[in-house]
N, C-alpha and C positions, 0 to 999 in steps of 0.2 A: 302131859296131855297135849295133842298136836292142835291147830286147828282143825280141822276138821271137824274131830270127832266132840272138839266142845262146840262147836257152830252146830254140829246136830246134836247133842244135850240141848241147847237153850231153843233150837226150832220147835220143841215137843214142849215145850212148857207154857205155863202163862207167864204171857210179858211183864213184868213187873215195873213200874214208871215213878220216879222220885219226881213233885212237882218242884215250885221256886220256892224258897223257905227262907233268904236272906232275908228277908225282916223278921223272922218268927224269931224269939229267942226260944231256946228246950224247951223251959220251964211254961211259956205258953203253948208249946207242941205238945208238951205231955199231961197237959190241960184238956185241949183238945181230945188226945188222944181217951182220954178219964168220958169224956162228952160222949164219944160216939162208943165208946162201951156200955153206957148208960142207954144212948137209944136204940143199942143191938138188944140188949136186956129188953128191951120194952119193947119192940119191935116181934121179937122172940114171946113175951107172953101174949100178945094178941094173936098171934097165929095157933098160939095153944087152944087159945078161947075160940076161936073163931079162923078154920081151914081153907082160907078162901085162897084164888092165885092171888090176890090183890096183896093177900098180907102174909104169903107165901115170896113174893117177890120182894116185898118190905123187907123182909130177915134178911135177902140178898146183898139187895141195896147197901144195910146196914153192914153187912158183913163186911165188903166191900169198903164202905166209908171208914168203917173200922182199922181195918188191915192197911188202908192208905195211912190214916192217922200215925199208925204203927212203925209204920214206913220211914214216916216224915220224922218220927223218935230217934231211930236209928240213922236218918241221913245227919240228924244234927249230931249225932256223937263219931261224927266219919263213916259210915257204913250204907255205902248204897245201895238199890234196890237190884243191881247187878249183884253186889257181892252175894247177896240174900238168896239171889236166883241160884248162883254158883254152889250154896253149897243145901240146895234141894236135894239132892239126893244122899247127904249124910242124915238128911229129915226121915227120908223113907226107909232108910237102913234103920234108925232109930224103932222108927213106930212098927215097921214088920212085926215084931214078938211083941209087940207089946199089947197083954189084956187087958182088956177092962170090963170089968165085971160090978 
């Protein structure tokens, strides 16, 4: 893969960003990570209850805090938010055929 054509793969994407984690050991990252699953969950049933943008944006947010948390899992086991990017598109090959029913 030359540059180029992987500098225009990663221009089309969302930037994905590993923050500082030297102090975090895993084992409190993937604490964390448990944390903000919990408030996607819950984030998720208020908007069920109640369709508002306020709590339309809340599931975002969560999402988002989430997938960071997720993030921060894999930068502690070596894997950074670059590799992650990189291999987006063995993601979309995956889910193409894939049902759900």
């Amino acid at each position: 893969c030359n540059q180029f054509v992987l500098k225009s793969i990663l221009n089309k994407m969302i930037k994905l960003k590993n923050i500082d984690l030297s102090t975090v050991t895993l084992c409190s990252q993937i604490k964390k990570s448990q944390e903000e699953d919990c408030e996607l969950w819950e984030a998720i049933q208020e908007f069920e209850n109640n369709k508002t943008l306020i709590n339309r944006n809340h599931v975002i947010e969560e999402f988002w805090d989430r997938m960071q948390a997720d993030l921060g899992v894999l930068y502690k086991l070596g894997i950074s938010a670059y590799d992650v990017m990189l291999d987006y598109d063995k993601h979309l090959e995956k889910i193409k055929n894939r049902p759900r029913g």
